[in-house]
N, C-alpha and C positions, 0 to 999 in steps of 0.2 A: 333634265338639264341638257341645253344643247351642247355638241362638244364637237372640235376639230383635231384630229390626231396627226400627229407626225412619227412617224420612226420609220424601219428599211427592214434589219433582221427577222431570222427566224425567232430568237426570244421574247420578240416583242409581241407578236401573234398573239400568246394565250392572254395579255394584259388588254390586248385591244380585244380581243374576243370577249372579254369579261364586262368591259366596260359599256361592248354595245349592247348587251345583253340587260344592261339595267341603267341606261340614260340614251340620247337620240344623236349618232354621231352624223354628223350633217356634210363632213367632209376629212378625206384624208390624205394627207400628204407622204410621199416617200419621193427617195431614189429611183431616178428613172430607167428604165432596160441596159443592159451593158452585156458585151457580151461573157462567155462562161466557159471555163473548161478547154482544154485542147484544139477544139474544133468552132472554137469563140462562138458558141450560138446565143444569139442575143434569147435573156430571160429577164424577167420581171421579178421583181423582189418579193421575197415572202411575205410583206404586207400587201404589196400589191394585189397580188393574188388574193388575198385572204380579203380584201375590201371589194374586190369584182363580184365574190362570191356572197359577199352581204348587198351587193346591189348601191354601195356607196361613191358617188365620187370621186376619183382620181386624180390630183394634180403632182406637178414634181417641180415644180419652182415656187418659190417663196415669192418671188414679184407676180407671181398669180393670186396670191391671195385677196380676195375681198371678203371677206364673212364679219359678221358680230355675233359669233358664238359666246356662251355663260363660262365656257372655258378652253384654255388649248392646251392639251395632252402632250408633252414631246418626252420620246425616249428613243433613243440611236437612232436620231433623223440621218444626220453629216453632214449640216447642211449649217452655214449663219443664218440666225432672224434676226428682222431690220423691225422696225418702230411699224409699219405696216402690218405685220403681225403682233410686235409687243404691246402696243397700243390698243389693242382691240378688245384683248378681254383678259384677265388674269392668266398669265402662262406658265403652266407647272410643268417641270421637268425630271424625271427619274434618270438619276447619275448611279451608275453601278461603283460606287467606292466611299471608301470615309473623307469626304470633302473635310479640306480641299486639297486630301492627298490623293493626286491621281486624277487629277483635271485634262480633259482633253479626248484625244481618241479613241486610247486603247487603255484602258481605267483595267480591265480584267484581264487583260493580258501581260500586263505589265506587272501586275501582283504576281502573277505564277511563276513570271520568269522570275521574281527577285525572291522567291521561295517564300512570300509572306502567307501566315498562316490563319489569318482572319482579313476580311474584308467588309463591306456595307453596303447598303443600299438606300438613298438619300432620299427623297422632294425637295426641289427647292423651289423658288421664285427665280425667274427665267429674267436676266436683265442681258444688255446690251456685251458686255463681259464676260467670259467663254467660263461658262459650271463656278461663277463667283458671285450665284444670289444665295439670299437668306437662305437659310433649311426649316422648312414645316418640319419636314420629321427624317427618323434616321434610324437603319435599323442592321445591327451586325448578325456577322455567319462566319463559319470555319470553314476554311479550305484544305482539306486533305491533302496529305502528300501524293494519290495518285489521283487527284480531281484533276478535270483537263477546260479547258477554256469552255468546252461543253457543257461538261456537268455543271462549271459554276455560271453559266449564264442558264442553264436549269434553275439553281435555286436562286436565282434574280427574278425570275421570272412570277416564279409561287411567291417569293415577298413581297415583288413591286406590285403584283396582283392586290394582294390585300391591303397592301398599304395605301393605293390609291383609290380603291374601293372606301374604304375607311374615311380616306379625308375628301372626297367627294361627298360622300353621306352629310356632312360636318366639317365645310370647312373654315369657318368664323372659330371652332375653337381652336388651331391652332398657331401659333404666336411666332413667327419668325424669326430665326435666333442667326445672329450675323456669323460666317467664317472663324475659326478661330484654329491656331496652330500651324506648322509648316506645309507653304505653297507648294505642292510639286506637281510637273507637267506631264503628261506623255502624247508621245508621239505616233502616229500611223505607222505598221510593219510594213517591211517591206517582203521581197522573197529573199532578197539581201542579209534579211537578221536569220532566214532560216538556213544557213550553212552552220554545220557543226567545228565547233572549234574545242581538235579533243584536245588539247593541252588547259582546258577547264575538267573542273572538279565533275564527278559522275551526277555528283548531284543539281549540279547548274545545267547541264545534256539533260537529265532527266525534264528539269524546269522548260527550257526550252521547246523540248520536244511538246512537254504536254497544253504549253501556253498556244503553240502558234499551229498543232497539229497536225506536228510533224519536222523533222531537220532533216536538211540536205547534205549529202557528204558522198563519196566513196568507198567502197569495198573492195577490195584486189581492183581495181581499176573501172570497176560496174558505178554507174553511176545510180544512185540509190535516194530513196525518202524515207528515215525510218520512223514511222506511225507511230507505233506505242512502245515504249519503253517504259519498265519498275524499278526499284531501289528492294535490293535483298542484302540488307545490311548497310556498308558503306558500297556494295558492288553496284554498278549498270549492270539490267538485263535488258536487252533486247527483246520485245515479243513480236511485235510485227513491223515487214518490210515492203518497201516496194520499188522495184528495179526499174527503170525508165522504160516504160513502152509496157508495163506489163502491170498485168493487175496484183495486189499486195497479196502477202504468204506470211507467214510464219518463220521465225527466224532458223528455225531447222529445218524447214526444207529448204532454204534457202542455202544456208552452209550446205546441205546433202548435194546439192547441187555444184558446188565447187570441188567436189572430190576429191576432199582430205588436202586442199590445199589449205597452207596456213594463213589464218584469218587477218588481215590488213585494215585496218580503217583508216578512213580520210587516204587512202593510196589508191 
């Protein structure tokens, strides 16, 4: 089968790596260079990457497309397709959540923060309508209280793998089943949602933290990002930190480092 893929992340790697490995990807689309980190150095998206190195074509705008590929792959493009692509050949889409809760940008991020403890992994039929086609298929997982937007774009990754593996094989058998139950949206994060606001429950910091990979806040007046945090009972624990300008520690050396002064948050 020939195939054209779209997506950007690092999650999506192992599903296009799968897929070239047993059909003919003819072309892939992502997200173009932007720059990164501190020092803005312009990088190329993990699929980018990963498609230079299978020797595949590269484009990053959707008004570039011209193909008649047997199918179009999209999973975390970021991007709207227009009838120039939808037109062209059946276009299946891997949404990480139980459509059509959690339609939009940040489907797994937005489950962590809201402390939900199952999620899914969908196919649909790609229309014109933002993650509102039929669903081929649909398939649920648990979310751990201390999975982090990582881990669970890990096990998207092993599902969307076999799921579209699967209906690639065979996909005249599966029967497209419309939306059904409550619409909800989500929106792109910002660094705006990652400030900590402790007058929330330990458990909403916890959520936070491990959704967006990290919260921002203060410590005796250090201004800080803390990484990982657990749940020991109803309690916040801290495990690791990271003070601005400085590479992440652990939350005792950290304290060890303020010198018995008494510990402030958000000050």
């Amino acid at each position: 089968m020939k195939v054209v893929l779209m997506g950007t992340p690092d999650f999506v790697v192992p599903i296009f790596d799968a897929i070239a490995m047993h059909h003919d990807v003819i072309a892939v689309f992502t997200r173009g260079p932007k720059p990164v980190g501190r020092k803005h150095i312009i990088t190329k998206s993990p699929v980018h990457i990963w498609a230079e190195s299978k020797n595949i074509p590269v484009y990053h705008k959707p008004s570039e497309y011209n193909f008649k590929p047997d199918m179009v792959f999209v999973a975390a493009y970021g991007a709207i397709l227009h009838n120039n692509v939808l037109n062209s050949a059946p276009c299946i889409n891997l949404h990480p959540s139980l459509l059509p809760m959690y339609r939009g940008a940040a489907p797994i991020k937005t489950a962590i923060m809201n402390g939900d403890t199952e999620s899914g992994v969908c196919l649909i039929k790609m229309g014109e309508e933002l993650d509102a086609g039929d669903i081929l298929m649909c398939q649920k997982f648990d979310i751990d209280i201390n999975d982090t937007n990582e881990t669970v774009e890990e096990k998207v990754s092993k599902i969307g793998t076999n799921m579209i593996l699967e209906y690639m094989e065979n996909p005249d058998k599966y029967i497209p089943q419309k939306q059904s139950g409550k619409i909800v949206y989500t929106a792109k994060t910002t660094v705006y949602d990652e400030i900590i606001n402790w007058k929330k429950s330990p458990i909403q910091i916890h959520n936070l933290v491990r959704a967006l990979g990290g919260g921002r806040t203060k410590v005796n007046g250090i201004d800080v990002k803390i990484l990982k945090t657990k749940m020991n009972g109803d309690n916040l624990e801290i495990e690791i930190i990271q003070p601005a300008g400085k590479k992440p520690m652990d939350w005792k050396s950290f304290v060890n480092g303020l010198r018995g002064a008494e510990i402030k948050l958000g000050e």
